[in-house]
C-alpha positions in Angstrom: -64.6 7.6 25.5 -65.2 11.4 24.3 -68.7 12.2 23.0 -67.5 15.1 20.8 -64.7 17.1 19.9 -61.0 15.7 19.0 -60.9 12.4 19.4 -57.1 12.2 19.0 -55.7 11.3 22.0 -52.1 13.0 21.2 -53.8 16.2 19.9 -56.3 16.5 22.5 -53.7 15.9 25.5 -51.5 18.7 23.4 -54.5 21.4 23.2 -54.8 21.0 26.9 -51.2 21.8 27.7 -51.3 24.9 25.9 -51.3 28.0 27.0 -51.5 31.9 26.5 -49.0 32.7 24.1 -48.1 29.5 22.8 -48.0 28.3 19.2 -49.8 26.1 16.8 -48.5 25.1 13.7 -51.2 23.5 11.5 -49.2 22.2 8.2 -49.5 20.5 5.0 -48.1 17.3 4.0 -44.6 18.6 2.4 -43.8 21.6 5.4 -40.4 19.9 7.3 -40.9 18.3 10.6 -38.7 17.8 13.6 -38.7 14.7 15.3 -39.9 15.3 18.2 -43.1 14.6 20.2 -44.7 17.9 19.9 -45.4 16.4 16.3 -49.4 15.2 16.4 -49.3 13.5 12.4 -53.2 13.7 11.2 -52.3 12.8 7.8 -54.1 9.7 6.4 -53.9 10.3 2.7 -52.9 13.2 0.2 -55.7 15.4 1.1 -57.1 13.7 4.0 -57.3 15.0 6.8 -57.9 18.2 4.8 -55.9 21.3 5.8 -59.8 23.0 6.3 -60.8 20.0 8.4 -58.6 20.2 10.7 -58.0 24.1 11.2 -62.0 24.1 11.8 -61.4 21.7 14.4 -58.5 23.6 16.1 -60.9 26.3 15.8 -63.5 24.9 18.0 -61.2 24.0 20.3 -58.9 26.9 21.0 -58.5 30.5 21.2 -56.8 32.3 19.3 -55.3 35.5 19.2 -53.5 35.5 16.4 -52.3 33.9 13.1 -49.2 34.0 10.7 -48.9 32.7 7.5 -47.0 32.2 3.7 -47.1 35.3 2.0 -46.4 33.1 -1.0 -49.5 31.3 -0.1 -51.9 34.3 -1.8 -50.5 33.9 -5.2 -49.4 29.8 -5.0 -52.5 28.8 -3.1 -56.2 31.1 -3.4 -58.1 28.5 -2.0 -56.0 28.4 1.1 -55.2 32.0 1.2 -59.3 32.6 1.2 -59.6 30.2 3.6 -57.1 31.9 5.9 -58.3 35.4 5.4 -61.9 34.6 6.4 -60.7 32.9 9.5 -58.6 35.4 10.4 -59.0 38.9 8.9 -56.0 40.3 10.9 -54.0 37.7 9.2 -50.2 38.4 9.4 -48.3 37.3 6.0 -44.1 36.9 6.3 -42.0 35.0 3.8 -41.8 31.3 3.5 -38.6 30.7 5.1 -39.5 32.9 7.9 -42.8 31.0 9.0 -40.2 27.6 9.0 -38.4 29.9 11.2 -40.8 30.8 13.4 -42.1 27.5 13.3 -39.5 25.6 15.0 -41.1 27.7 18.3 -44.1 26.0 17.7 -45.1 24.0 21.1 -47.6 22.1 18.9 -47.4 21.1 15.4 -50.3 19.4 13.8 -49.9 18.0 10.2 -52.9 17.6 7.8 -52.7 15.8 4.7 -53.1 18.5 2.1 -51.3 18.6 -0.9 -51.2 21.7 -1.9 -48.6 24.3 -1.4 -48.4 26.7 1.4 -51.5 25.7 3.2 -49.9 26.0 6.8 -50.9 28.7 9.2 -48.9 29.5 13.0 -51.8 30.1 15.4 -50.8 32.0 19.2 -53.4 30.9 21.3 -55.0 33.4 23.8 -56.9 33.1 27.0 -60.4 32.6 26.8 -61.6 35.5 29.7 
């Protein structure tokens, strides 16, 4: 058994199949999912896994090189959108419907179980050299 780190055996498997380029969607409890097994489902509860919890822990695990989210999210959600813009000061905001666009790219989607509106964020991983 792992000492540390994810111990989700879906997610974990998933982060190591990524690579350079590819796409992360970490989403709250209401954003639409596809069926399909690219879905790892964290949520427990309304609010548990938090939507901070587990974007920390994506965090420690991958690099990224950049991250898209809700525009909407600054003036629906301020706790999420300062989360977000101290993780990621070169944060790129599009409209709602175009992050569910882009989203259905995603070659990993990770749901947390925050309730809140808008707390999702598209991550591209990069290379770590």
């Amino acid at each position: 058994m792992k000492r540390a780190g994810i111990l989700n055996r879906r997610l974990a498997g998933a982060l190591a199949g990524l690579g350079h380029g590819h796409e992360v969607l970490v989403c709250d409890a209401g954003m639409p999912l596809p069926e399909e097994p690219r879905v790892v489902d964290l949520a427990f509860r309304a609010g548990v896994p938090s939507f901070a919890e587990v974007l920390d822990g994506l965090l420690a695990e991958l690099v990224v090189e950049g991250a898209t989210a809700a525009r909407e999210v600054r003036a629906a959600n301020p706790a999420a959108a300062g989360l977000l813009a101290d993780r990621f000061p070169e944060l790129a905001l599009v409209p709602h419907e175009e992050l569910k666009e882009r989203s259905a790219g995603a070659r990993l989607i990770v749901r947390t179980g925050e309730a809140r509106p808008y707390a999702n964020v598209l991550l591209r991983c990069g290379v770590f050299f």
